[in-house]
C-alpha positions as CSV (number, residue, x, y, z in Angstrom):
1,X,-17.5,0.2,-19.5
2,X,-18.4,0.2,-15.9
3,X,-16.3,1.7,-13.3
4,X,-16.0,2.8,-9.6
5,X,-16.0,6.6,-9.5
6,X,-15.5,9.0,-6.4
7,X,-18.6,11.1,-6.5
8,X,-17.8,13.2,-3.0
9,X,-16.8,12.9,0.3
10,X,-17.0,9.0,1.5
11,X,-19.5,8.3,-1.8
12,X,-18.6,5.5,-4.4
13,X,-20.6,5.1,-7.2
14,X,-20.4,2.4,-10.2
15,X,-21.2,4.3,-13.4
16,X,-21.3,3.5,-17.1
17,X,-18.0,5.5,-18.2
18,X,-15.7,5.6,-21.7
19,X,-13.6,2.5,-22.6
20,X,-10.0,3.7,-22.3
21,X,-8.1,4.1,-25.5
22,X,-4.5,4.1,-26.4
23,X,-3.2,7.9,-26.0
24,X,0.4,7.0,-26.4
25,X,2.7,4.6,-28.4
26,X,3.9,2.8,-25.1
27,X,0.4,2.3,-23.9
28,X,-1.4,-0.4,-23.5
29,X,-5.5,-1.7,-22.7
30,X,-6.1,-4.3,-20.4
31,X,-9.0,-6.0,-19.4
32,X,-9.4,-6.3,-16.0
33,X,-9.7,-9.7,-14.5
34,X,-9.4,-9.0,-11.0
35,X,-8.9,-5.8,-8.8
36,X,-8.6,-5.2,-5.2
37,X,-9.8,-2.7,-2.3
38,X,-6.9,-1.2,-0.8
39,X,-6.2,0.4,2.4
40,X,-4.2,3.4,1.1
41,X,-7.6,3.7,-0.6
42,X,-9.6,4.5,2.1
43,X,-8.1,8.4,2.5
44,X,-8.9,9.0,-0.7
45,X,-12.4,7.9,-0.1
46,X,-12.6,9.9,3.1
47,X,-11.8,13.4,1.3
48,X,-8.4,13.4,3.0
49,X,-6.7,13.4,-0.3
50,X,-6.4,16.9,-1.4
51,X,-7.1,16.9,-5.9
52,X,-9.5,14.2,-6.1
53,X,-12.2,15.0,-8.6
54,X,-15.8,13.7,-8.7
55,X,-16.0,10.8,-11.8
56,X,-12.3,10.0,-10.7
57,X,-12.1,5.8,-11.2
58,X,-10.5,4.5,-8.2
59,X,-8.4,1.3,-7.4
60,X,-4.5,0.9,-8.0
61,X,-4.3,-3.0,-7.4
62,X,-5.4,-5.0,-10.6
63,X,-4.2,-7.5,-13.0
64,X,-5.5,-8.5,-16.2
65,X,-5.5,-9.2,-20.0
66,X,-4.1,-7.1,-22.8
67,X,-6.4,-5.8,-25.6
68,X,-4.1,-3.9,-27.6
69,X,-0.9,-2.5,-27.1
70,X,0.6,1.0,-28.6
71,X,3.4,0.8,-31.6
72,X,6.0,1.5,-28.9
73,X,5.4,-1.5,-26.7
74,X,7.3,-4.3,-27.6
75,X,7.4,-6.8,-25.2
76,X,3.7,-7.7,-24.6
77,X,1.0,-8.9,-27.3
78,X,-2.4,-9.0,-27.1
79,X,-3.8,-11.6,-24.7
80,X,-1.0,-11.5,-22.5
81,X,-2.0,-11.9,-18.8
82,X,-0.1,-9.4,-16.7
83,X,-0.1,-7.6,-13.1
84,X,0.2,-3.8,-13.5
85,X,2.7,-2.0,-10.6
86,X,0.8,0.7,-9.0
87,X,3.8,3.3,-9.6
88,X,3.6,4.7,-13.5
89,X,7.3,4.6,-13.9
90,X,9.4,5.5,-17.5
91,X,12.3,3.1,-16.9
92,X,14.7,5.2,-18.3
93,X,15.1,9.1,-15.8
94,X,17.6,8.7,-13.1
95,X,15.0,7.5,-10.1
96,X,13.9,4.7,-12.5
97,X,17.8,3.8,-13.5
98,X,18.3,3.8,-9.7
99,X,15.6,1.4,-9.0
100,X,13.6,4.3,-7.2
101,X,10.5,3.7,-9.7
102,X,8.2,5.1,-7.3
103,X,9.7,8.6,-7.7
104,X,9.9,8.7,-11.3
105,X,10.6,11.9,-13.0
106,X,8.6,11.6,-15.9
107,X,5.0,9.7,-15.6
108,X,3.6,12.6,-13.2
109,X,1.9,15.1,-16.0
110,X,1.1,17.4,-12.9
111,X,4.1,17.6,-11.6
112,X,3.6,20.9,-10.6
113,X,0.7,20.0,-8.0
114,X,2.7,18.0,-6.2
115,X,5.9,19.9,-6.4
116,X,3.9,22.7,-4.2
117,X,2.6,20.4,-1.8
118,X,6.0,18.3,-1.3
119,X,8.8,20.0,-2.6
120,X,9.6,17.2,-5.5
121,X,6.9,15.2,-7.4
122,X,6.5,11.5,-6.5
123,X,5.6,9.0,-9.6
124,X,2.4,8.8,-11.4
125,X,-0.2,6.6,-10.0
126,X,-3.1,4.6,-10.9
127,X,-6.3,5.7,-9.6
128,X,-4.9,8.5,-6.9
129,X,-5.8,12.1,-7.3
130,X,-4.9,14.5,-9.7
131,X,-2.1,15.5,-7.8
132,X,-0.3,12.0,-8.8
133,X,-1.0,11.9,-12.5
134,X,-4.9,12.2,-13.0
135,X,-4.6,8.5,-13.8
136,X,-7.9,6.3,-13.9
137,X,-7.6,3.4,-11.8
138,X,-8.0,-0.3,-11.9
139,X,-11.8,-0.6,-10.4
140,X,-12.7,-1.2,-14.1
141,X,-13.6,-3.4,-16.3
142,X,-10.6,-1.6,-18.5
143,X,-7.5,0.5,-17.7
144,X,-4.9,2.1,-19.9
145,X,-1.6,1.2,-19.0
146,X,0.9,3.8,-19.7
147,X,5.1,3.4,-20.2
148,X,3.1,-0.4,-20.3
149,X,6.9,-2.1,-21.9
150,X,8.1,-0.8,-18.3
151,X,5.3,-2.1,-16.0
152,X,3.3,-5.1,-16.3
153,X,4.8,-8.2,-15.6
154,X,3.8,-11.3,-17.6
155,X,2.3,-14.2,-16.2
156,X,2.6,-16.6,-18.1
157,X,2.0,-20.4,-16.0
158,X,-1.4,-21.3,-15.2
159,X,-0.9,-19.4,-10.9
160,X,-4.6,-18.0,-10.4
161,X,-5.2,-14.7,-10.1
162,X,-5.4,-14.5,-6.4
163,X,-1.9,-16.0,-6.1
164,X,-0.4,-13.0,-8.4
165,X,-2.8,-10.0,-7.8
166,X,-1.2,-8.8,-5.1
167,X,2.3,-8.4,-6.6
168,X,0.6,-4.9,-7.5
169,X,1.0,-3.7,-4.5
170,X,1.0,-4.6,-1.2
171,X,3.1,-8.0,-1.5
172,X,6.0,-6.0,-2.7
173,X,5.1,-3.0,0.2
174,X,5.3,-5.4,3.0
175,X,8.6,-7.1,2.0
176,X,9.7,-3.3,0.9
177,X,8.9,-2.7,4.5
178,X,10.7,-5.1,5.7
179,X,14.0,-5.1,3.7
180,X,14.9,-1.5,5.1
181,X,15.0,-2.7,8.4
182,X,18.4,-4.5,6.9
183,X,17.0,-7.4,9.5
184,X,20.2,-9.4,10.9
185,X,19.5,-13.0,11.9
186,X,18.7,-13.4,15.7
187,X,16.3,-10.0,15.5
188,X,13.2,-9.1,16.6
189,X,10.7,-6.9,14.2
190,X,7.8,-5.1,15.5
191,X,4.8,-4.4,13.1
192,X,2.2,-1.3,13.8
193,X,-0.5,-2.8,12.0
194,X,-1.9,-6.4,11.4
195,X,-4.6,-5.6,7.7
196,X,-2.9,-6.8,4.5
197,X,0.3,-5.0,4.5
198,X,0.9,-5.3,7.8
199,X,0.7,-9.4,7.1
200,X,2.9,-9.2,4.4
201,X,5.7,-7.5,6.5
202,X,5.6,-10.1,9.4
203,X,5.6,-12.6,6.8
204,X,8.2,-10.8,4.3
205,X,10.5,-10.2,8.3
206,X,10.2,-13.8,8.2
207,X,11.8,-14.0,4.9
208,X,14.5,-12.1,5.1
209,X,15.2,-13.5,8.7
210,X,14.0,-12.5,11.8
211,X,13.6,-14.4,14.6
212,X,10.9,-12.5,16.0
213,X,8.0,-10.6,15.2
214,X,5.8,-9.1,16.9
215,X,2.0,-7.2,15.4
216,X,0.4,-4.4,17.0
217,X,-3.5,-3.5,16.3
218,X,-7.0,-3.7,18.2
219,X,-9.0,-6.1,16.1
220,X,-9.0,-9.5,16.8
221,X,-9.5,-11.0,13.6
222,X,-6.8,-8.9,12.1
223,X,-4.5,-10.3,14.5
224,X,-5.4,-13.7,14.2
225,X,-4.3,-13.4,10.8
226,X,-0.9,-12.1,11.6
227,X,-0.3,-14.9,14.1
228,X,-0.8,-17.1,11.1
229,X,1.7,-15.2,9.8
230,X,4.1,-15.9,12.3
231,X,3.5,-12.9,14.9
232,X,3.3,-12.9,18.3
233,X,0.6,-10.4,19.2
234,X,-0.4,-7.3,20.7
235,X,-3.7,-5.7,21.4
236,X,-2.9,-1.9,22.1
237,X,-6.5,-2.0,23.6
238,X,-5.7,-4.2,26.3
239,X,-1.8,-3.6,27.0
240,X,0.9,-0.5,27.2
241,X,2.7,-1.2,24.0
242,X,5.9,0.6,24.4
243,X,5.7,-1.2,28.1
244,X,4.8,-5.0,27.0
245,X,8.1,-4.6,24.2
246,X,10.1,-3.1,26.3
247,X,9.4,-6.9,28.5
248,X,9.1,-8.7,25.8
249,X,13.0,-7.8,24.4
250,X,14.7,-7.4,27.5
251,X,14.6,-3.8,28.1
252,X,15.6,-3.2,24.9
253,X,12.9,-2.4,22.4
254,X,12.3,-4.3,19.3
255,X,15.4,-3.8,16.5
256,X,13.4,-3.1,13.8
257,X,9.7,-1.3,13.9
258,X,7.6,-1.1,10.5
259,X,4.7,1.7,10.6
260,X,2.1,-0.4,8.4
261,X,-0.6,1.9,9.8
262,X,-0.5,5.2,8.2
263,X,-2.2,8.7,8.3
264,X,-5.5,7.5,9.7
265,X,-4.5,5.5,13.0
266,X,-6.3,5.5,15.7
267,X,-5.3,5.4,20.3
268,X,-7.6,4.2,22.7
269,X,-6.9,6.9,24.8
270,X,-10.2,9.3,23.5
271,X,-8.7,12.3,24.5
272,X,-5.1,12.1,22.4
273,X,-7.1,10.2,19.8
274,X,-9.7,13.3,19.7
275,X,-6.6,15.6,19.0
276,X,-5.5,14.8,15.7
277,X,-9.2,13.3,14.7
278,X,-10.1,16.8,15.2
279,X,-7.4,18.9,13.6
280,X,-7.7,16.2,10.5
281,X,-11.5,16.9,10.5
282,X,-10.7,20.7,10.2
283,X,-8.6,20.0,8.0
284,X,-5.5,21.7,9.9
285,X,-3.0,18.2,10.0
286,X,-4.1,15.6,7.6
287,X,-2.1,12.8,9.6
288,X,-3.2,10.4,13.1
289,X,0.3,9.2,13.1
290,X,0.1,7.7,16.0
291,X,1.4,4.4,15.2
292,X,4.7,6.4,13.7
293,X,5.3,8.2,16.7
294,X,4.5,4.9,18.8
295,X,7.0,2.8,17.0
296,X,9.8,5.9,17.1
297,X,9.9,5.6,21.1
298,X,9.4,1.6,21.2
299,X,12.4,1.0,18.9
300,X,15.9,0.2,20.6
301,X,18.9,3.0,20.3
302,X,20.4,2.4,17.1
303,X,17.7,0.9,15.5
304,X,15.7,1.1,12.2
305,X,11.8,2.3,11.7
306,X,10.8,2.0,8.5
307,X,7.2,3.8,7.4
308,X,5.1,1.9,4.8
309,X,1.8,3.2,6.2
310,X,0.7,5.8,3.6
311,X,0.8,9.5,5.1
312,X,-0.5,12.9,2.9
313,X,0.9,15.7,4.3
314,X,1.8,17.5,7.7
315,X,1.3,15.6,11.1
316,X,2.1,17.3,14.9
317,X,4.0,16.3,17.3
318,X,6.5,14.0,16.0
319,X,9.3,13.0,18.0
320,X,12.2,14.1,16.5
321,X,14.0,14.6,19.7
322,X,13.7,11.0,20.4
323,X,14.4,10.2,16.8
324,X,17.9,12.0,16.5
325,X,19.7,11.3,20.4
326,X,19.0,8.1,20.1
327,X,20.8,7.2,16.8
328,X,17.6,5.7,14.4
329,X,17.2,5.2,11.5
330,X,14.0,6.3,9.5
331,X,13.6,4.4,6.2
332,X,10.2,5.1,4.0
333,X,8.9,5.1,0.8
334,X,5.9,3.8,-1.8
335,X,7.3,1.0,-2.6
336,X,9.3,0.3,-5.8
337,X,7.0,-2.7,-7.0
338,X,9.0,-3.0,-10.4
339,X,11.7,-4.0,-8.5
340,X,10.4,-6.5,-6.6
341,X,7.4,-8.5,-9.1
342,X,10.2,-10.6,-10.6
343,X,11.8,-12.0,-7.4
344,X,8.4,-11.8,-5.4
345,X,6.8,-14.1,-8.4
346,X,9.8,-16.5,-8.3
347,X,8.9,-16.9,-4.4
348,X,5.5,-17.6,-5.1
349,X,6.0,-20.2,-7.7
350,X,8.8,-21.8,-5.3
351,X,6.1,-22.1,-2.6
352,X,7.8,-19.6,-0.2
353,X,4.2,-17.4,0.2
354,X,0.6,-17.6,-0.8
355,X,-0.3,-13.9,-0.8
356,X,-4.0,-15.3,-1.3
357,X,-4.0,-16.0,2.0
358,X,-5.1,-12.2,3.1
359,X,-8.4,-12.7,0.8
360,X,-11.4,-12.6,3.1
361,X,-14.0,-11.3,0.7
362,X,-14.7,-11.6,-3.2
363,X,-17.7,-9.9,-5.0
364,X,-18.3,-8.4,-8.2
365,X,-17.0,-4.8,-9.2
366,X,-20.8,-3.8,-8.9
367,X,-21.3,-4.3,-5.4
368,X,-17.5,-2.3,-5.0
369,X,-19.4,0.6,-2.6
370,X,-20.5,-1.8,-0.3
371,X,-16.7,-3.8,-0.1
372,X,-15.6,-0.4,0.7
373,X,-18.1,0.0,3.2
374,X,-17.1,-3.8,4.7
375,X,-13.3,-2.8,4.7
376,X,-13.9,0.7,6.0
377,X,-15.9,-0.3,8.9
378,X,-14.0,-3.6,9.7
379,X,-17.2,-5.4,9.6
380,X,-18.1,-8.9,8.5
381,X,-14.1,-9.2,9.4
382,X,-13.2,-7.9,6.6
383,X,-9.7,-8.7,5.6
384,X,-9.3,-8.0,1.8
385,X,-11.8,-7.0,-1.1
386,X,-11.0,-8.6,-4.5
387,X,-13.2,-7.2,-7.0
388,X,-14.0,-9.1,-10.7
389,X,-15.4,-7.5,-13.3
């Protein structure tokens, strides 16, 4: 089969590699119908992802049919179509019992990796270093599905795949996002980060019902999107951010602040943005968190920030002073998709959302290098990659 492989620092290459086979009664094969670029990617691709081996197959958004299923998998049959959670999770350890399927203690074969780098071992995941399971990834024409009578969910109504794909990922993180804010009604929600996820969350605050919510980023078209959404914007080019929320809410600061951003933000200030480009570079921090500290002194006392943005490993100069006197909460996690694909789905079918709206490019899994290269570089306004097989 053909596959998108990490072959070095910022190179992606679409090689000829094995079909996957079944290695483990609750497995499962699915073809790949449709995959999708992700921005939690991106470090990976960069080299800022330490256990990433050349030939590794990328890509922990995809959806699909199943080929075959192992002896222990009861509740799918071949040529089911199903969305696969990016979290490998066994259903049956205390984190997955708990709902915490994002931490599970059993789908993470090198356990020990991680254990050394963060104390415990997250989940398994498709298509993200050896450090998280060695798993290949969805940017396939195949993928094995482990614990699959845990994972997938069934689709089984005649929604496209664009409508459903995204239940993989970042649907779920955005409304994760928003849901530990524990949003009152009458609030107002500030968003670092107006790509995908960031969208989801403004739309997801809306959801769950805020009044309010504002999106913070620098590129127009991003932002466009995210007043479609709902948001009221802000360019952090053109305005002092914690200055405009501080008018904007009365002095206050927003109630609620999601970090959609992640390790690699960026300032427009060169000189603070040089800092951590430079210690990231030399490998010294492996977090810009500047979007994280940003939305710690923006929020009002009392509130909540909640960190969906993905982030690696150490970071400087967090505010923890400003974090603990003034009574916040700091909520974070990969998100628990299992948890959320059932209600998310229902939404969709009810007409609530229309994830596909975040789609802004569509090509074959050939041409995936260059979609990476479109999404990395923010040109062409590029939104979201879906790749089909």
């Amino acid at each position: 089969m053909r596959a998108n492989c990490w072959m070095g620092r910022d190179t992606l290459e679409v090689l000829e590699v094995p079909d996957p086979r079944i290695l483990n009664s609750r497995d499962a094969i699915v073809r790949v119908t449709s995959t999708a670029i992700c921005g939690s990617d991106l470090p990976l691709v960069g080299g800022h992802v330490p256990t990433v081996k050349k030939g590794d197959i990328l890509g922990h958004e995809f959806m699909g049919e199943v080929v075959e299923v192992g002896p222990g998998v009861s509740n799918l049959s071949v040529g089911d179509r199903v969305v696969v959670p990016f979290p490998i999770a066994c259903g049956a350890c205390f984190a997955c019992q708990e709902g915490l399927y994002s931490v599970c203690e059993n789908s993470n074969p090198n356990a020990g990796m991680a254990e050394k780098f963060m104390g415990h071992s997250p989940a398994g995941v498709f298509g993200y270093s050896h450090m998280l399971g060695g798993y290949a990834g969805g940017q396939a024409e195949y993928a094995r599905v482990p614990f699959a009578d845990v994972g997938p969910i069934k689709i089984e109504d005649d929604l496209p795949d664009e409508k459903v794909l995204f239940l993989s990922d970042i649907l779920p993180t955005g409304y994760m996002g928003a849901e530990m804010c524990d949003i009152k009604p009458g609030q107002t929600v500030a968003v670092w980060g107006a790509g995908p996820v960031g969208q989801f969350a403004v739309a997801s605050a809306y959801m769950l019902g805020a009044e309010r919510v504002i999106c913070i980023d620098r590129f127009q078209y991003r932002l466009n999107h995210a007043q479609r959404a709902g948001a009221q914007t802000l360019n952090y080019e053109e305005v002092d951010v914690l200055d405009a929320l501080r008018d904007m809410t009365g002095g206050h600061g927003p109630d609620a602040c999601i970090d959609a951003v992640g390790m690699e933000g960026h300032h427009p200030i060169p000189a603070v943005y040089a800092y951590d480009r430079v210690k990231q570079a030399i490998r010294s921090e492996t977090e810009r968190a500047y979007a994280l500290r940003e939305a710690i002194l923006s929020c009002r006392n009392g509130g909540v920030v909640s960190v969906i943005g993905v982030y690696t490993g150490m970071l400087d100069k967090f505010p923890m002073g400003s974090l603990m006197n003034r009574s916040l909460t700091l909520r974070t996690g990969q998100c628990h998709v299992q948890r959320y694909m059932k209600p998310l789905l229902e939404r969709i079918r009810r007409g609530d959302i229309d994830p596909s709206f975040v789609i802004s490019h569509r090509m074959p899994l050939r041409e995936a290098p260059h979609g990476f290269e479109l999404f990395k570089n923010k040109q062409d306004e590029c939104n979201k990659v879906v790749l089909t097989p």
